[in-house]
N, C-alpha and C positions, 0 to 999 in steps of 0.2 A: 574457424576451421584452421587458419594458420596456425594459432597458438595452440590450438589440441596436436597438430603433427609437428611441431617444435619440440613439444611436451615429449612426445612419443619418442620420438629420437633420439632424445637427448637422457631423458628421467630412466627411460626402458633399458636404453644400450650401456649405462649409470658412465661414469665419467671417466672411469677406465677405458672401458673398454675405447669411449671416442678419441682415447689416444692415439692407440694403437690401430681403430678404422671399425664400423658398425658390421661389415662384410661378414656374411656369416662362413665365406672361404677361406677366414683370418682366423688363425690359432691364437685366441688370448693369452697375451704373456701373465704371470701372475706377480701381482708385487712383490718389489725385491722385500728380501727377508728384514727383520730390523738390526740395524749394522752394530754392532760389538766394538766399545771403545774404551778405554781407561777415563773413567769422565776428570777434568779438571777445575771445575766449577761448579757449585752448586744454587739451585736454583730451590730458592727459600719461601713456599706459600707462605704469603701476611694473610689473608682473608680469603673466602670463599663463599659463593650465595648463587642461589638457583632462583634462574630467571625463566619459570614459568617451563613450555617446553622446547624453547630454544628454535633450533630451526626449523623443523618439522621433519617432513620425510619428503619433500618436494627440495630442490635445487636453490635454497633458498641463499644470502650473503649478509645475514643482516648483521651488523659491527658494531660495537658500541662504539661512544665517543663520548671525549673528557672534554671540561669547560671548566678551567678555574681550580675549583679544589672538589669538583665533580662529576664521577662519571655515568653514563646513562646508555640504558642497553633494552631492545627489547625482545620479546619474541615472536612466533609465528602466530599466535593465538587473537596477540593486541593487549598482552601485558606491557608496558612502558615504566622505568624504576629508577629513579634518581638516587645515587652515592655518593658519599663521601669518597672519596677514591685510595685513602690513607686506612681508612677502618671498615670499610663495608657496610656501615650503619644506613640502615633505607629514610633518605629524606623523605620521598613519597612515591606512592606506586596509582596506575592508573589504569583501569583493565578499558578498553575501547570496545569492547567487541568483534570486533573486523580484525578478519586475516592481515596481519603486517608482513606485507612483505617486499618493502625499502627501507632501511633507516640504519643506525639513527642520524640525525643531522642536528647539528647544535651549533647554537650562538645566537646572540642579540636580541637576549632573552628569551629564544624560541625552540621549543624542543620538536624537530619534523619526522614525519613516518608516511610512510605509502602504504597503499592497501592492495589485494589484487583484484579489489574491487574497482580500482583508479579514483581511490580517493587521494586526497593530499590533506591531514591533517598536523594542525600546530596546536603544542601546549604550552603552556605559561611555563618558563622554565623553573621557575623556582616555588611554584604551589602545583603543576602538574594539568591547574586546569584548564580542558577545551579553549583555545581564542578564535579558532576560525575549522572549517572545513569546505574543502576541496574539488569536485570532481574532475577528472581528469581525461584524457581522451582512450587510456587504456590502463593496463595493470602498473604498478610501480616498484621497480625491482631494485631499483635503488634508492640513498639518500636522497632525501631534496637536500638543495644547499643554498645559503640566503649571505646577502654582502647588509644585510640590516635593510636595502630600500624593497630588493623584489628576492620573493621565493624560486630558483629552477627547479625544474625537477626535468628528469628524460626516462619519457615512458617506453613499454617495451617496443611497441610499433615507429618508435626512433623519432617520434616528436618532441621537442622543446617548447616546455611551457614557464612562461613567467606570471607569478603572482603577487599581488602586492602583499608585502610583510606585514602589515599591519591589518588588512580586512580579509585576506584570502583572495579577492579579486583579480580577473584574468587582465593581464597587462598586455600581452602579444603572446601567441605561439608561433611556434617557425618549423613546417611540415616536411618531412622527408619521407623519400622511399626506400624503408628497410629492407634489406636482402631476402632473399625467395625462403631459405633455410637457415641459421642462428644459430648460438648458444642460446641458453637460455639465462638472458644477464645485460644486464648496461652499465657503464660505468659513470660516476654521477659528473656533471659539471663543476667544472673551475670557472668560479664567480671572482671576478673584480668591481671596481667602481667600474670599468670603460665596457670590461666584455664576459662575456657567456662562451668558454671555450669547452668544446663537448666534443667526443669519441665515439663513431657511429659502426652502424652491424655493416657497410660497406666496407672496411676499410679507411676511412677519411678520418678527419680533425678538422672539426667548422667552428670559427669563433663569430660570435653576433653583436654588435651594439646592445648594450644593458640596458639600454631604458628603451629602444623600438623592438630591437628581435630583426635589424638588418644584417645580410650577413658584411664580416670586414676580409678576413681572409678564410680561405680552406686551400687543407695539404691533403694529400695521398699517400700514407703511409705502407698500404697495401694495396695488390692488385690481384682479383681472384684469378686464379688460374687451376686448368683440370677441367676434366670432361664433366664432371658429377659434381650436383651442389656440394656434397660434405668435401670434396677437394677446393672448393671453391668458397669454401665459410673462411674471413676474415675479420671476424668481429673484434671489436676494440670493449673488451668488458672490463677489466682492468682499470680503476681511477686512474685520471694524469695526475702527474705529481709536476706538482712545480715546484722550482727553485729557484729564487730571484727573479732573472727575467725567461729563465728558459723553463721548457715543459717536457716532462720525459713520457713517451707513451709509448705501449707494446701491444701489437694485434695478434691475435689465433692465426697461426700459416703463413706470417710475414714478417714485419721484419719490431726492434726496439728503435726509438728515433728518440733525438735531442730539438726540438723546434724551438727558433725563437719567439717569445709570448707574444710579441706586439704584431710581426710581420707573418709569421709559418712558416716564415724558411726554415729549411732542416739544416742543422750545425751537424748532424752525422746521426750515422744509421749502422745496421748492422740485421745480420737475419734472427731471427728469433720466432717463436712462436710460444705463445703463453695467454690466461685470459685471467693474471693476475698481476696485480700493481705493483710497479717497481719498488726499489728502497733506494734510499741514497746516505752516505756515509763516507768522510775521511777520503773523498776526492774519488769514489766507486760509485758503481752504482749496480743494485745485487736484484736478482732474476733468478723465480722459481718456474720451469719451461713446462709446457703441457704434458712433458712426459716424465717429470719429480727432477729431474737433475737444477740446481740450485749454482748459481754463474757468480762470478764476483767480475767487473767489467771496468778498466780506466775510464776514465767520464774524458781524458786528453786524447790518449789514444785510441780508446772503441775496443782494444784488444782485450781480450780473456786474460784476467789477472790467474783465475781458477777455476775450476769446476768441479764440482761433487755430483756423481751419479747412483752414490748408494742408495737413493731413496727413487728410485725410479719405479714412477706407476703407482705410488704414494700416495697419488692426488693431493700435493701441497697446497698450503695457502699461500699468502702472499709473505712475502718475507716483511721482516721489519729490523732494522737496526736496534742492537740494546748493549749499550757499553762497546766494549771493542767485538762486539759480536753481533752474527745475525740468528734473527729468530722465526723459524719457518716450522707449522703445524703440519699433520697428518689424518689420513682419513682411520685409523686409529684413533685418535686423538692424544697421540705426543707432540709435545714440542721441543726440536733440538736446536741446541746453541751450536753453531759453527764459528770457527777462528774468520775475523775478518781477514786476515794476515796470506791466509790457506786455501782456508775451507774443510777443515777438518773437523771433526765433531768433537766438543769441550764438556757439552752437559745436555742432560734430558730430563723432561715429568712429563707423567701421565695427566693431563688436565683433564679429557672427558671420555670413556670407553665408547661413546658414541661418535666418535670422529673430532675434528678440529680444522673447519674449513674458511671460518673470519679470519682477514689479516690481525693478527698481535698488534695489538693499541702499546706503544710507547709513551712514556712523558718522563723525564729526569731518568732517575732510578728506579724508575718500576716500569713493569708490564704485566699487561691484562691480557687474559688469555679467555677468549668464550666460546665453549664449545658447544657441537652439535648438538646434546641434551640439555643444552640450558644452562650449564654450569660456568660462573665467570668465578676468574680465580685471579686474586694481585699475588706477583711476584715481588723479589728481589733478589742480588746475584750476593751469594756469601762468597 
């Protein structure tokens, strides 16, 4: 019953609107127009291929990810498709049958996908085939992610499970109590050899020993406040990004924070509110906020380098760094280049008329852009 009125709230009110507040006494603003610029960069399709149908019509986040000299995307359906990431050429495709709706996760030779059935499957990464499956204690909304010894995954009812990488077998889970009300979304684990550092629908950051699932430290990055659940959602859906030793995380109606990886203490904070994964670049660190405006932020001082508000109520993705640029999608499905410098708009393409809500996969000089109908498209910047 939780998850049908999560659904409800969230799917019905669609993502705008929970910008701006579910209240039906709230006049909807309607998204800003698309902003008019002299483009100065252009952004060059290498290849193009339709992965099945993409995200579906539920709130889904599924991302591809590159490994090597390939990259690997699925859809909502439980097609899963290995590429060359240079030519678009399909190494192999693998239909599962089961709704996917976490992934993708890749590495050590393992390709992972959740189901919202609460499966957790893994495929051989370089022939595609079945090595194990899963069951898990609830739906799976995001990547699992694996250090080579044990699989995490964080289901949507905010449990942590660990499986062994090689059999599928349950190694520890570690139980939490998810918030009354949600987004509809988790953001996946940061796996090391020591610890299990994950982003919870309270507001917190719990890290656990890897190989038992005890916890080592937890922070408080948020704290709900307001008479009514929806003022009171602080969920952390947004991947942590980490950087050497520190972790950047940002929760829905709180604040962005810098933690230290080994301890939690907060190196600096700052208010924000967003339920997408930060970027970091050239000593910034850039934020697209729940309500489209896109931040460039000192990582020294905490201070607004810049802000762009022209795309407000856009429903962005998550930004991603690409050359001296950042790169953040729409619920249209454009993707524009901003000046890291600014924030001004440089270049734009239409990737998918069906929206554009997975963060921009970077590596070197390209970026993959996969949109809401399924469409993955490599870039480069002429």
């Amino acid at each position: 019953m939780r998850d049908v009125m999560r659904f409800k709230n969230f799917a019905l009110c669609a993502l705008a609107a929970l910008v701006v507040g579910c209240s039906s006494n709230t006049k909807e603003l309607p998204p800003a127009e698309l902003p008019k610029f002299q483009p100065e960069v252009q952004l060059d399709e290498q290849w193009s291929r339709s992965i099945g149908e993409g995200q579906g019509d539920t709130y889904n986040m599924l991302t591809p990810a590159v490994d090597g000299a390939n990259i690997f995307a699925s859809d909502i359906e439980g097609r899963v498709m290995s590429m060359d990431r240079t030519s678009g050429s399909v190494n192999w495709r693998k239909d599962l049958d089961v709704p996917v709706s976490g992934g993708v996760g890749v590495g050590y030779g393992l390709v992972l996908v959740g189901t919202l059935r609460g499966d957790v499957i893994a495929l051989d990464e370089s022939s595609g085939e079945e090595v194990w499956r899963k069951r898990v204690t609830s739906e799976v909304l995001s990547a699992p992610v694996s250090n080579g010894d044990v699989v995490v995954v964080q289901t949507q009812d905010d449990q942590l499970v660990a499986l062994d990488a090689a059999t599928g077998n349950q190694r520890w889970i570690f139980a939490n109590t998810p918030a009354v009300l949600t987004l509809r979304g988790t953001s996946s684990p940061v796996v090391t050899n020591q610890l299990v550092i994950a982003g919870l629908s309270s507001g917190r950051v719990i890290a656990l020993d890897t190989q038992r699932g005890l916890p080592v430290w937890e922070q408080t990055i948020a704290v709900p406040t307001g008479r009514s659940e929806l003022e009171r959602m602080v969920d952390i859906d947004g991947d942590l990004l980490q950087s050497g030793n520190t972790l950047y995380v940002v929760s829905y109606q709180g604040r962005l924070a810098a933690l230290d990886l080994t301890t939690g203490r907060i190196q600096w904070q700052r208010e924000a509110s967003s339920y997408n994964t930060p970027a970091q670049g050239y000593g910034s660190i850039y934020l697209s906020d729940a309500g489209g405006k896109v931040e460039g932020i000192d990582e020294a001082s905490t201070s607004a380098l810049w802000s762009n508000e022209e795309l407000a109520r856009r429903q962005l993705s998550a930004p991603a760094v690409f050359s001296s640029y950042v790169a953040v999608g729409d619920f249209e499905g454009y993707l524009h280049l901003l000046s890291q410098v600014d924030g001004r708009f440089v270049g734009r393409a239409r990737v998918d008329r069906h929206g554009l809500r997975a963060r921009p996969i970077v590596v070197g000089d390209w970026l993959y852009a996969y949109g809401n109908g399924g469409n993955l498209v490599a870039y480069t910047i002429r």
